[in-house]
N, C-alpha and C positions, 0 to 999 in steps of 0.2 A: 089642437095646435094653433099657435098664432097665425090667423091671413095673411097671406103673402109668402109664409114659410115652407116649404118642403122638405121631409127628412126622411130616409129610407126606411125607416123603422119610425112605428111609434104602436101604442097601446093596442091597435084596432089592426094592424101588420103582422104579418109574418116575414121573418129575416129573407133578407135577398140573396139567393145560391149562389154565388162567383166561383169561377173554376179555380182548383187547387193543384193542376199541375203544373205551376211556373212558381207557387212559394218554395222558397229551398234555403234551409238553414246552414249556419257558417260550419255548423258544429259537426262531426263525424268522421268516422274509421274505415277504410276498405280494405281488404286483403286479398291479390291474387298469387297464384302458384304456378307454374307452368312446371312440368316435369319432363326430363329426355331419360334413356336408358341408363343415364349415372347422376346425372346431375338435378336440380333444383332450382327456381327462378322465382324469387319469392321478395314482391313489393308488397311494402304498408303503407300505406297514408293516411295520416291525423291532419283533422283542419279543427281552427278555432277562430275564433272572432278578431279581424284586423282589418281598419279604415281601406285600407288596399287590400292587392295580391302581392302577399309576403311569400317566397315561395325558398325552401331550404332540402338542398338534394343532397343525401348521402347517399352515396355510387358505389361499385366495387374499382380497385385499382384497372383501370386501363382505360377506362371508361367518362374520365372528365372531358374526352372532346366530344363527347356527346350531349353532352347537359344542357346545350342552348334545343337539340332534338327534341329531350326529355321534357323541357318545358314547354314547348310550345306544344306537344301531347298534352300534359296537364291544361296547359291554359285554352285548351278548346272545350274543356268538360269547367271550368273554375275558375269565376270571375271575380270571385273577392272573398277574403281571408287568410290566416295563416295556415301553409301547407308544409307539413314537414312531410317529405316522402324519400325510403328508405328503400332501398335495393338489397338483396342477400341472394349469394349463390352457396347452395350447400351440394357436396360432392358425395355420392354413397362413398361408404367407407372412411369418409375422412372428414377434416374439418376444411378443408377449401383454404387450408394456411400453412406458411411452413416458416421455420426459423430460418435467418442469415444471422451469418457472421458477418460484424464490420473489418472484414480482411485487413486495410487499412492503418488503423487503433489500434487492432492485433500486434500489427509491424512495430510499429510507434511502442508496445509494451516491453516487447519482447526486446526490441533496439535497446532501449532503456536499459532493461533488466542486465542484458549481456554488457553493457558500458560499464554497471555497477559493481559485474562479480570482476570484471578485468581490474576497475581499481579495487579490489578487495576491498570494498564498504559493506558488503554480503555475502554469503555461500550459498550452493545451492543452486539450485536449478527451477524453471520451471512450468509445472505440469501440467495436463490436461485437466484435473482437477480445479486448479487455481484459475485456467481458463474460464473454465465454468461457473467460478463463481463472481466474476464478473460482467454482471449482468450489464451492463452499457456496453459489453460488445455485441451482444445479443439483442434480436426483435424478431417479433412477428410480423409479416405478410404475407395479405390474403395474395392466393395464387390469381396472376396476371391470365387475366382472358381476353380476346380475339374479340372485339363487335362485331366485325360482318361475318364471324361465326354464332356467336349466340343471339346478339341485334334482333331478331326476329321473334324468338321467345319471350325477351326480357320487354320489348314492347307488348306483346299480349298477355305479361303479368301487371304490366300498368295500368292496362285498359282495365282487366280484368277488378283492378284494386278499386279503380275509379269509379265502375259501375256501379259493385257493392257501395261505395261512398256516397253515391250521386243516390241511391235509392236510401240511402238512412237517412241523406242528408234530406230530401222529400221529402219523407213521413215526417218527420221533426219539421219540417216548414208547414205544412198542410198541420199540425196538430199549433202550432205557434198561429195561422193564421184564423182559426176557427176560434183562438183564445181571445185576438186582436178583435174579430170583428164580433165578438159578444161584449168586449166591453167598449164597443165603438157603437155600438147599439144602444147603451146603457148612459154614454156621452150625449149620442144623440136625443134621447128621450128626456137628459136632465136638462140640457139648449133648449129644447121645446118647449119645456115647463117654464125656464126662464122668458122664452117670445111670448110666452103665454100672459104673463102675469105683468111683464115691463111695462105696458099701456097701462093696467091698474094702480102705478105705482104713482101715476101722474094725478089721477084721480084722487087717489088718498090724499096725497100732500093737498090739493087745491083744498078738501076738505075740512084739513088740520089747519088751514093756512085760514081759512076764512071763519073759523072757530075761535082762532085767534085773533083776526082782524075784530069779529063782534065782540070779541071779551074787550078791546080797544075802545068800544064804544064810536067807530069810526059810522059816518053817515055813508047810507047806500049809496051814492054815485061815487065817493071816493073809493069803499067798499070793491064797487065792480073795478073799477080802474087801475087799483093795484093788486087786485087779485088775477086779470089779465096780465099785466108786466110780470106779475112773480112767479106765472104758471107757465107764462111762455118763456121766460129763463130756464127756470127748473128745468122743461121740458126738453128743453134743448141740450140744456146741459145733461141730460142724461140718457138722450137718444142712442139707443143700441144697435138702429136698424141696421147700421151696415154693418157692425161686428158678425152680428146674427148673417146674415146676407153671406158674410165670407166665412164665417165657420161652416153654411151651410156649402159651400163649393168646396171646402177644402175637404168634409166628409163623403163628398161626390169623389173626390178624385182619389182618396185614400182609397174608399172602396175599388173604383176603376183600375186602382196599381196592379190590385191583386191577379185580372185576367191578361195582362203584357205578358211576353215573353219574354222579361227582361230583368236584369237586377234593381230591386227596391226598396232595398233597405235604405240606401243615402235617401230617397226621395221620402220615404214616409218619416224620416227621421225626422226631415226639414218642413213637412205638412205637419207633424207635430206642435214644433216648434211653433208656426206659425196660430194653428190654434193656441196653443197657450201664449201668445199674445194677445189675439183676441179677448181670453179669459180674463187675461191681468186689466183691459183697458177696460171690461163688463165692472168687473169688481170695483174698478176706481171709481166707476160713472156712478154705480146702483147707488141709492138710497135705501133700499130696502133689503130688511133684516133676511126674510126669508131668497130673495135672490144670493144676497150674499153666503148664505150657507150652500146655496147650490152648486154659487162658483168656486167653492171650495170641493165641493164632491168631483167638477167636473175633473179642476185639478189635477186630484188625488189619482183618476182612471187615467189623465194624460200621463201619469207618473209611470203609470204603472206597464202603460200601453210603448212608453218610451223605452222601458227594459227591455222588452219582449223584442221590439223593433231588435234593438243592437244585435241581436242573435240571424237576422237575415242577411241573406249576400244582398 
């Protein structure tokens, strides 16, 4: 490695262990169930990937003054993504729903109808049948339930769904983060080779530079003279140390994200970011063929390390 450089990995290393119980991915499903002597209390929850907490509650009828309860349940387990969570009360023996008539409409048909045959425009009467087949007086609804009778279940089908969700959503973080930090090893190790080699890049030019001056036929004191001016241009202008310098903190703190208790997906998305800046301003600086192909490798791994990102709370 280049002097002066640090990086958590390289050739002669073994990867550094970081705790994996605080990565937690956006992505997963939990299901819980609660059961009483007739009835059934059964929440789903799908979460997926969203900048925020987008959070979308289907409830059973009776039950929408509860929904600011229900969220703030959810938002103590789920800091960020799209959560669709679903509520289902199912009744033995039945479907937990029953038909209405819109009474109402009824009157309104029936009003009608009787005006019609009084002017004799029709004959007839009519029937239970014809009711029937009027389906816009008809609907379904699910049977009206009591919260501070069921209230106590239907929260520990939540928790219940959460838990399972909070534990998929782990294992897919912990498997997302072991992905991340192998190709943030392979980042680091291609940086290295770039500090490695940058000082030699100085070197070369002086050499080409002064191969060139003597094909000039230029006299040795003008010789040294402008080969100092043209080396310490070069040089400067291609000085990487501090790129290097802050890639190398920003793969410090990537790694460090990973042991907080805390959501990191926004921040490693923007340590990202940040290194591929660094990258772009390495690339524009180098002179050299072979750095250039590296900062195209390193790149490729921020590309790819940037997907993987999007998938964490």
């Amino acid at each position: 490695m280049h002097k002066g450089y640090f990086f958590c990995h390289n050739r002669d290393m073994k990867p550094i262990q970081t705790a994996t119980s605080y990565t937690v991915s956006m992505t997963g499903f939990g299901r819980g169930e609660v059961a009483t002597s007739n009835l059934q209390f059964i929440t789903e929850i799908r979460t997926v990937n969203h900048r925020f907490l987008d959070l979308i509650l289907r409830v059973p009828q009776g039950f929408a003054e509860q929904e600011e309860s229900i969220r703030k349940q959810v938002r103590e387990s789920i800091r960020r993504g799209r959560v669709e969570l679903s509520i289902y009360i199912k009744e033995e023996g039945g479907s937990g729903k029953h038909v209405v008539l819109d009474e109402e409409l009824l009157q309104s048909y029936l009003a009608i109808s009787q005006k019609l045959c009084d002017e004799g425009m029709v004959t007839g009467s009519v029937t239970i049948q014809d009711v029937w087949k009027k389906h816009e007086l008809w609907k379904m609804e699910e049977t009206k339930r009591d919260w501070d009778e069921y209230g106590e279940w239907i929260r520990e089908s939540i928790q219940q769904a959460l838990t399972t969700l909070q534990e998929m959503r782990m294992l897919e973080g912990q498997a997302l983060e072991r992905d991340l930090l192998t190709m943030l090893t392979s980042f680091e190790e291609t940086v290295g080779k770039i500090a490695e080699l940058a000082p030699q890049a100085t070197k070369h030019y002086r050499e080409r530079l002064q191969n060139r001056l003597l094909e000039l036929e230029m006299n040795m004191g003008d010789l040294e003279e402008r080969l100092l001016t043209e080396v310490a241009i070069f040089a400067e202008r291609t000085d990487i140390t501090e790129e290097i310098t802050r890639l190398v903190s920003h793969s410090q703190q990537f790694r460090g994200s990973f042991e907080r208790d805390e959501s990191i997906g926004r921040k490693l998305d923007f340590l990202i970011q940040e290194m591929n800046r660094e990258m772009n301003t390495i690339g524009s600086k180098s002179n050299h063929a072979q750095i250039a192909l590296w900062v195209v490798d390193c790149k490729s791994i921020l590309e790819k390390m940037k997907e993987q990102v999007q998938n964490l709370e």
